[in-house]
C-alpha positions as CSV (number, residue, x, y, z in Angstrom):
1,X,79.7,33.9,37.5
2,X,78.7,30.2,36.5
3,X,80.8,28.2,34.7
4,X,78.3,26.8,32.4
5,X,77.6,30.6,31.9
6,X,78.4,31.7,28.4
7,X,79.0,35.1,28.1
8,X,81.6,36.1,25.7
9,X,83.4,34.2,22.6
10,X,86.1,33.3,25.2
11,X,83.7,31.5,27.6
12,X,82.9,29.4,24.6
13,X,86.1,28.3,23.6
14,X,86.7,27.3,26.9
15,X,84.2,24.7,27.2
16,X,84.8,23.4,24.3
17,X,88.4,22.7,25.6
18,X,86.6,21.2,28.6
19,X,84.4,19.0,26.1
20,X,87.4,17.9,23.9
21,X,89.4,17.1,26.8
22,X,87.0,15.1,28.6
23,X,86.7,13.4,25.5
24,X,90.0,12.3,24.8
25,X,90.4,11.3,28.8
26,X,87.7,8.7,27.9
27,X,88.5,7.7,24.6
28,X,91.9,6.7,26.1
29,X,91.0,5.2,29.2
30,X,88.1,3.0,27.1
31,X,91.4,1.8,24.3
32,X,94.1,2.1,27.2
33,X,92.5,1.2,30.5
34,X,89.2,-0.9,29.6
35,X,89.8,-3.3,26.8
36,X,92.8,-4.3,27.7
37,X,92.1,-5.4,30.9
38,X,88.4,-6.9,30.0
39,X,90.1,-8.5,26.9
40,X,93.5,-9.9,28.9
41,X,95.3,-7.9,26.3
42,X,99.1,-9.4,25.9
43,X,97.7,-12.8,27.4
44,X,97.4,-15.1,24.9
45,X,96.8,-19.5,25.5
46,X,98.5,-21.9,23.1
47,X,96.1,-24.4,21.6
48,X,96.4,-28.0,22.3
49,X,96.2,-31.1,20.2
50,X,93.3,-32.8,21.0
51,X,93.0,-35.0,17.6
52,X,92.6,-38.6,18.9
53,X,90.9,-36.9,22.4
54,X,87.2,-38.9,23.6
55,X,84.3,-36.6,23.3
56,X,83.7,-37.5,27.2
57,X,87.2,-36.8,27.9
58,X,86.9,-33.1,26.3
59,X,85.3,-31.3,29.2
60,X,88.5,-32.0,31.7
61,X,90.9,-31.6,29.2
62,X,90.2,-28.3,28.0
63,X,88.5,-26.7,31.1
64,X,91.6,-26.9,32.7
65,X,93.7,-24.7,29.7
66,X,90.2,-22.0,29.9
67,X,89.4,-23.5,26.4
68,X,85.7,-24.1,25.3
69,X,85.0,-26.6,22.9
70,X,81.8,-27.3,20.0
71,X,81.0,-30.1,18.2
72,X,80.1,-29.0,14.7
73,X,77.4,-30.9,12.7
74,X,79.3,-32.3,10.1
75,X,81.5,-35.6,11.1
76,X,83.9,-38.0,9.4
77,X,85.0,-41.1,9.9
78,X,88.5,-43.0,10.6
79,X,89.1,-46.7,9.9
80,X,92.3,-46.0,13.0
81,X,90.2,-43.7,15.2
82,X,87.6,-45.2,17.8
83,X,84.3,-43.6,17.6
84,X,83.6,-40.8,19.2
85,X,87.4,-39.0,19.2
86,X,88.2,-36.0,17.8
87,X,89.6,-36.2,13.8
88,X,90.0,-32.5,12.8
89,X,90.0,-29.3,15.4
90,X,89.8,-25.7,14.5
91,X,91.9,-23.4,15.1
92,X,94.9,-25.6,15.3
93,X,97.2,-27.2,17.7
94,X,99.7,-25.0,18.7
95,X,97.7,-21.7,17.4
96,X,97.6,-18.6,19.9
97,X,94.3,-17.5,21.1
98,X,92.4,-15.8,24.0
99,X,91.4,-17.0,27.2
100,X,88.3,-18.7,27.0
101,X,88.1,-19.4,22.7
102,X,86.2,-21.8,22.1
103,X,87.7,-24.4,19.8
104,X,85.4,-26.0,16.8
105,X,85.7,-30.0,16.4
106,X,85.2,-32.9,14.6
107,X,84.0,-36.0,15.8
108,X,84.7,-39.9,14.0
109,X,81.2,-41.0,13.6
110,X,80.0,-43.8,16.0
111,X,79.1,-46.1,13.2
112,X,81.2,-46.1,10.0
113,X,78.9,-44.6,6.8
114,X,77.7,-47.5,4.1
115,X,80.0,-47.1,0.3
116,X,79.2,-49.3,-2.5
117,X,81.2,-51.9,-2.8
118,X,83.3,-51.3,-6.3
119,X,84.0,-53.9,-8.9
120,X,87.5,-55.9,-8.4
121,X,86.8,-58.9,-10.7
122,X,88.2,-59.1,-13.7
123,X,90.9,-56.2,-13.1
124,X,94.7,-56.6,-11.4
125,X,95.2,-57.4,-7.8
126,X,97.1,-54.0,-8.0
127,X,94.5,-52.0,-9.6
128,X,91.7,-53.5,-6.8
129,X,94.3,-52.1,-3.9
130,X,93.8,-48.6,-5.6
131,X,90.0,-48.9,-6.1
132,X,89.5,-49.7,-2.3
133,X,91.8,-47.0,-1.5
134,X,89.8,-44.5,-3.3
135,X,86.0,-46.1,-1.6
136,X,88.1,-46.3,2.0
137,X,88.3,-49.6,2.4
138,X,91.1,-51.8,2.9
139,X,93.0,-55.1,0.7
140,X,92.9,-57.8,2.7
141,X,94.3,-61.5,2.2
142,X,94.6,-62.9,-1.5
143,X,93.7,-66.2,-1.8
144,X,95.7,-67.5,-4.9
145,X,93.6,-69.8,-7.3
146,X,95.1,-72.2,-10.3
147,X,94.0,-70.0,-13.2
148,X,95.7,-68.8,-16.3
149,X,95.2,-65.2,-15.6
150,X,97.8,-64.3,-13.0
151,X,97.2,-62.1,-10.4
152,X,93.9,-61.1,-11.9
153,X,91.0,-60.7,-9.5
154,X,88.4,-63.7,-9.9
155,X,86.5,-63.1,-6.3
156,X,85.9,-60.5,-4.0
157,X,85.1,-61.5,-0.5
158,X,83.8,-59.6,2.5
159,X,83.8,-61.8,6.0
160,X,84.1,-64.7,4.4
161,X,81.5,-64.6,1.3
162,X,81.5,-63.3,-2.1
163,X,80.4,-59.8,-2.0
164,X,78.9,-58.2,-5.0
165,X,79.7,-54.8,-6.9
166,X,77.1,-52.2,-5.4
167,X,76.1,-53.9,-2.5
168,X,76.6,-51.3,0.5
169,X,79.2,-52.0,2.9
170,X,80.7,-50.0,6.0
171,X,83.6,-47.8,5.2
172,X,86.8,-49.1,6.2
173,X,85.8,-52.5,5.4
174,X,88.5,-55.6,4.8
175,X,88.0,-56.5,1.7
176,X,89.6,-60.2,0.7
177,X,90.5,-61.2,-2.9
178,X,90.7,-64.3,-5.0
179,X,93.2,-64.5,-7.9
180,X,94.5,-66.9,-10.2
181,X,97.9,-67.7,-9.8
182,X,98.8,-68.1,-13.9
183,X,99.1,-71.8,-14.0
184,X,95.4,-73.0,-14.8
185,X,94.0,-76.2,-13.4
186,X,93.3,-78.0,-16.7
187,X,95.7,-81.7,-16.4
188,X,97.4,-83.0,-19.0
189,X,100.3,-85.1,-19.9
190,X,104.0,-83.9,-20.6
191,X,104.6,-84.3,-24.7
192,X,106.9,-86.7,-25.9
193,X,109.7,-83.8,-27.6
194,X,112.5,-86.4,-28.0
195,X,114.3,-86.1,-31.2
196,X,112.5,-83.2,-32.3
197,X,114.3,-79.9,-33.2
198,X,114.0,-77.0,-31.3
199,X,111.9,-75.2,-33.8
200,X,109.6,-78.2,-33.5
201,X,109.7,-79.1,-29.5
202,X,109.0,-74.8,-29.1
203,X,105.5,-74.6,-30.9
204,X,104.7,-78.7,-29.5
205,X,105.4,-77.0,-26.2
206,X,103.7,-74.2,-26.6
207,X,100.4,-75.8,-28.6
208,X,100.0,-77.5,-25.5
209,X,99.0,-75.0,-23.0
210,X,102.6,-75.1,-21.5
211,X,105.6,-72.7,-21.2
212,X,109.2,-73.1,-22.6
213,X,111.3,-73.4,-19.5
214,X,115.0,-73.5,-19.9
215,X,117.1,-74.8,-23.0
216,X,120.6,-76.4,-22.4
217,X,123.0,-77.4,-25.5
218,X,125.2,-80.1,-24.6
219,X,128.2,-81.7,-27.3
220,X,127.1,-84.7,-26.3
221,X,123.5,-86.2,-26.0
222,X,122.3,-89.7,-26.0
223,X,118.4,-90.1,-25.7
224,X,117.2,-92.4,-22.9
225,X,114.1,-94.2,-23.7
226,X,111.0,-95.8,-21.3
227,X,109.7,-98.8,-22.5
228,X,107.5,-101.2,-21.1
229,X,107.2,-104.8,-21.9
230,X,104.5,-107.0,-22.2
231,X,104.4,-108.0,-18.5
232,X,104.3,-104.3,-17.5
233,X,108.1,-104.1,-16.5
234,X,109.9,-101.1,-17.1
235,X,113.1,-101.0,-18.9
236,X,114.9,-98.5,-20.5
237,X,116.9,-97.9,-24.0
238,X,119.6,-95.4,-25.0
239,X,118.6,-94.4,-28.8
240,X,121.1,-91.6,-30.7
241,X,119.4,-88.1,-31.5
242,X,120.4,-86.1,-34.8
243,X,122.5,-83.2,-34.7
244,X,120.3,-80.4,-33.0
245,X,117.1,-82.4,-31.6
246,X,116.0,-82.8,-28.3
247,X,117.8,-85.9,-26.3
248,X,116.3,-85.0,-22.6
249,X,113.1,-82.6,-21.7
250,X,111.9,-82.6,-18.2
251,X,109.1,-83.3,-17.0
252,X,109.7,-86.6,-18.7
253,X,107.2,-87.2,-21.4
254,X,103.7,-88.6,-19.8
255,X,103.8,-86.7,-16.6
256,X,101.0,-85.0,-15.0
257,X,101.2,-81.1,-15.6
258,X,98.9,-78.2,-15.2
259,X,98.4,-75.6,-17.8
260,X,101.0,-72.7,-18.0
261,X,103.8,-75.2,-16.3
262,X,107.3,-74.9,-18.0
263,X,109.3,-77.8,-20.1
264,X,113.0,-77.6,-19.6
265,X,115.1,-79.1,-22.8
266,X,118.4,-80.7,-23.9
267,X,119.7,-80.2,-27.1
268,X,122.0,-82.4,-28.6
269,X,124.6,-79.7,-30.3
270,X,128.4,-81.4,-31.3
271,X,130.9,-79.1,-32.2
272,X,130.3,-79.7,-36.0
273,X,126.9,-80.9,-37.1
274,X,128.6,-83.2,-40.1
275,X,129.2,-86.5,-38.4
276,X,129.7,-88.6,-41.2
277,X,133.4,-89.0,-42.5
278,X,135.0,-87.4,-45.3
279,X,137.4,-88.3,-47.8
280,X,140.1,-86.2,-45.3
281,X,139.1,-88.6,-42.7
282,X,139.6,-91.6,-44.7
């Protein structure tokens, strides 16, 4: 009697035994046997960095790991990074994967992308480090200028010459800065503050484009005075101050000074302002 022969309800549960059974023999050796072994199941490689790897030197490096690489469309660019070397990979260094995975990557571009060149002028030396942050470009050398407005952009200079806001430059550009240094270059001549009060030298000082420096009280104070004769010959005087006016200022009055320099003062303060003699004293 064949085997293929069906003749009863028994001969037909036996082959579907036969079916089922050959069945699970090669659903088992396709999981247990085949995949594993086409798939080097268990085997796994651990990922390398290659951030800062030449696109020429990618070949060799990962060949010899049984790594494949591709270069995806997209680049970026790196101020640090020479052209050409690898800025971002994917999947990461260190990451497990198969034999043979091929690893996605980023190139720097060969020739830094053009940004338009923000505006600086008028704004803080500190605010113009964060603005060519934010465009990727760098704060070069700043070139301090006599101007009242201290540390306030007054230039911005790329290689040399003034560079305008919008003008496209490449990224990662050094970007140089000119900014006053709070002092102004307007020359004038110290003002003569002997024998005026504080009050008094303060708003002379000040209504002259210059800055109140320091203020010394001494008990004692005798004003020394220039003069110049008739044939040009220098001599000087001692003249008495009142109680509480100035007897010494430096610069000396007459010198040449710059807007925003400071006036230092002596103040003629005695230990009781009523000098003259009382009927007590007599």
């Amino acid at each position: 009697m064949s085997i293929l022969k069906i003749n009863t309800w028994k001969d037909a549960l036996i082959h579907i035994g036969i079916i089922i059974t050959i069945g699970c023999v090669l659903l088992f050796g396709f999981f247990y046997v085949y995949l594993p072994y086409s798939t080097n199941h268990g085997e796994t490689i651990t990922v390398p960095n290659v951030q800062g790897v030449a696109l020429e030197d990618l070949d060799e490096f990962l060949e010899v790991r049984a790594l494949r690489y591709e270069v995806t469309p997209d680049s970026g660019f790196s101020a640090t990074q020479p052209p050409l070397t690898v800025l971002k990979q994917f999947p990461m260094a260190n990451s497990k994967v198969k034999e043979n995975r091929k690893i996605y990557i980023t190139l720097n571009a060969e020739k830094p992308p053009l940004v338009r060149m923000p505006k600086l002028v008028g704004g803080s030396v500190k605010n113009a480090q964060l603005v060519l942050k934010t465009y990727d470009l760098v704060l070069g050398d700043i070139q301090y200028v006599d101007d009242l407005a201290l540390n306030y952009v007054l230039e911005q200079r790329l290689g040399g010459r003034q560079v305008l806001e919008g003008e496209r430059i490449p990224k990662g550009s050094i970007v140089d800065v000119v900014a006053g240094n709070g002092l102004g270059n307007q020359a004038l001549n110290s003002p003569n503050l002997i024998q005026l009060d504080k009050e008094s030298a303060e708003f002379a000082i000040v209504g002259s484009g210059l800055k109140i420096g320091e203020i010394k009280y001494e008990k004692e104070g005798m004003a020394v005075i220039k003069v110049e004769k008739s044939d040009g010959e220098i001599a000087y005087r001692k003249e008495s101050v009142s109680p509480g006016a100035v007897f010494k200022q430096r610069p000396e009055p007459g010198t040449n000074m710059r807007l925003g320099q400071m006036v230092d003062l002596w103040i003629y303060s005695p230990d009781s302002l009523n000098t003259k003699p009382t009927l007590l004293d007599q």
